[in-house]
C-alpha positions as CSV (number, residue, x, y, z in Angstrom):
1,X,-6.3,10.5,-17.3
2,X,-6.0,11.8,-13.7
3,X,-4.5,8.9,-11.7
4,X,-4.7,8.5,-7.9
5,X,-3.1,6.5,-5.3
6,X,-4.8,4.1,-2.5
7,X,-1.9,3.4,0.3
8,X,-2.5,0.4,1.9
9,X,-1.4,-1.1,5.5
10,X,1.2,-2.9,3.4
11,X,2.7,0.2,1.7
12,X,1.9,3.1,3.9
13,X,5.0,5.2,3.3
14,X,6.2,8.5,1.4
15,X,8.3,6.0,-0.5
16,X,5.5,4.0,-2.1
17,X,6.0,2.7,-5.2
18,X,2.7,3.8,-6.6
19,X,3.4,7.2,-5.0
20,X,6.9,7.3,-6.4
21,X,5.8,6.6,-9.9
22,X,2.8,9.0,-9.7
23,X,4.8,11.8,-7.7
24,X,2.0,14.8,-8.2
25,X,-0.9,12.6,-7.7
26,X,-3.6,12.8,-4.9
27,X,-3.5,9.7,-2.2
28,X,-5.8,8.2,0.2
29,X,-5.6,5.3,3.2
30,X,-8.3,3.9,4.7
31,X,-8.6,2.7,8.1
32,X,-11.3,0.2,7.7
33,X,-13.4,0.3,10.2
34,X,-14.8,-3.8,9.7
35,X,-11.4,-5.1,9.4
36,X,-10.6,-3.1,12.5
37,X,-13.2,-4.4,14.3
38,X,-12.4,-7.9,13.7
39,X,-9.1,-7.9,13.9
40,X,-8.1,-6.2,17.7
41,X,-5.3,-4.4,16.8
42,X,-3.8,-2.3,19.7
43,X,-4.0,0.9,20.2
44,X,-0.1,1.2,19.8
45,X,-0.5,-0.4,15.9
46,X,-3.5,2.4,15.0
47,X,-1.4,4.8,16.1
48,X,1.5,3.4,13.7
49,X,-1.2,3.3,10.5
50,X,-2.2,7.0,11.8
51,X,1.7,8.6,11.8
52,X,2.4,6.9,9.0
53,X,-0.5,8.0,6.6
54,X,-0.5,11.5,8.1
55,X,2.8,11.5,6.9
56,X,2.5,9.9,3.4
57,X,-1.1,10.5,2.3
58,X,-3.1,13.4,1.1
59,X,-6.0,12.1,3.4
60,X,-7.6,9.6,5.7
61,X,-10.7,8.1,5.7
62,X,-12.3,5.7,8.1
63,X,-15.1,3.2,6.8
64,X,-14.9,0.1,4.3
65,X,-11.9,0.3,2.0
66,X,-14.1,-0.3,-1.3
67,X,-16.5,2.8,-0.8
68,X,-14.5,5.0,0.6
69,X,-12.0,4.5,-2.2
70,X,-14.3,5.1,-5.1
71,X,-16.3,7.9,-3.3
72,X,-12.9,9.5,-3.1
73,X,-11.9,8.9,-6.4
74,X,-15.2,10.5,-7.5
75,X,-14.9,13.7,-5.0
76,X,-11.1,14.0,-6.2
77,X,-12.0,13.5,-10.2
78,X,-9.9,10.8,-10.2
79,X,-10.5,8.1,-13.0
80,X,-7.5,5.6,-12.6
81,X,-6.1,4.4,-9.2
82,X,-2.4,3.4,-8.9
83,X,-2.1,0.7,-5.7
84,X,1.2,-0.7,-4.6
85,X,1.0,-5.2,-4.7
86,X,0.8,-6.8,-1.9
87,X,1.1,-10.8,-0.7
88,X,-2.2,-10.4,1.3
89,X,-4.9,-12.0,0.2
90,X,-7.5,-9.4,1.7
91,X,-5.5,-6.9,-0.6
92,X,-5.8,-9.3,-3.3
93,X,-9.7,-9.5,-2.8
94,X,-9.8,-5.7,-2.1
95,X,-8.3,-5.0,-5.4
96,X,-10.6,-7.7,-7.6
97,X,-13.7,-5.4,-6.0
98,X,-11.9,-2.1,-6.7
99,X,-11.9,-3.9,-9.9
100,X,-15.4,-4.4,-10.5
101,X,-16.1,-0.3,-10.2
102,X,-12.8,1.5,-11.2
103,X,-9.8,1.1,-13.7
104,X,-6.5,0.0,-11.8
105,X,-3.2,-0.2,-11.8
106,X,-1.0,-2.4,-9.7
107,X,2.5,-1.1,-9.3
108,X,5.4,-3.5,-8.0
109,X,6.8,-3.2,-4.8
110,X,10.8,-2.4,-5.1
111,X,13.1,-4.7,-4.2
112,X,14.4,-4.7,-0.9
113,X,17.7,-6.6,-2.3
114,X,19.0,-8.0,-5.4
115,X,19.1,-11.6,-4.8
116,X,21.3,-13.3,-7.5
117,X,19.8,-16.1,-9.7
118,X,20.5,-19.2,-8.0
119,X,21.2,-17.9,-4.7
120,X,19.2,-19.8,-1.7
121,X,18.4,-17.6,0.8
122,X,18.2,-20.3,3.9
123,X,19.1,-18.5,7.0
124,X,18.8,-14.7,7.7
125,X,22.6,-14.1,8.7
126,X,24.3,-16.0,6.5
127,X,22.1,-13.8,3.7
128,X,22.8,-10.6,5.3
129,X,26.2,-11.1,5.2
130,X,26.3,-11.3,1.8
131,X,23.6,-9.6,0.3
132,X,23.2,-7.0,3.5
133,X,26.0,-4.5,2.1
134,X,23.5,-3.6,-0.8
135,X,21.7,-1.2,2.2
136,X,24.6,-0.2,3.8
């Protein structure tokens, strides 16, 4: 089954998880052009979304997320789509109507630190200092 990958504005990056785990498959982002249009991001932030996914996906699309997704999918002869989770509730509702037309798989994010069982992460620095070493 040929699997593809959807990179989001929440995992736009050459290290995304569902890229990582699905290193030979195709990838597409979306800049969805209704979401844009209500939201009035700046200029400076589009540009961000653009570097990032001319740097990690196969290619861009502009339109709404759902139909340019599947229509991609379809062009590509791809019949599974790999997508990174997300908190966001608009990529929560995204993926339920992805859902409703395509098979997919939700891939965990990674970890950005190990936090032990029991520890209670209450203020940033006191955290770092303890936990920060993991990056450096």
């Amino acid at each position: 089954m040929k699997t593809g990958v959807w990179l989001h504005g929440d995992s736009l990056s050459k290290r995304d998880p569902a890229l990582r785990k699905y290193p030979e498959a195709r990838s597409v982002f979306v800049f969805d052009r209704p979401f844009l249009e209500k939201a009035g991001l700046s200029f400076k932030r589009i540009f961000f979304l653009y570097e990032c996914a001319v740097e990690a996906a196969n290619e861009m699309r502009v339109g709404e997320t759902v139909e340019e997704v599947v229509e991609w999918m379809r062009e590509q002869g791809v019949e599974r789509l790999a997508v990174t989770e997300s908190p966001s509730p608009r990529w929560r509702e995204t993926v339920e109507r992805l859902r409703q037309k395509v098979e997919v798989e939700v891939v965990p994010p990674e970890e950005m630190v190990s936090v032990p069982e029991g520890y209670r992460v209450k203020r940033f620095t006191p955290f770092w200092k303890d936990l920060g070493r993991e990056w450096v």
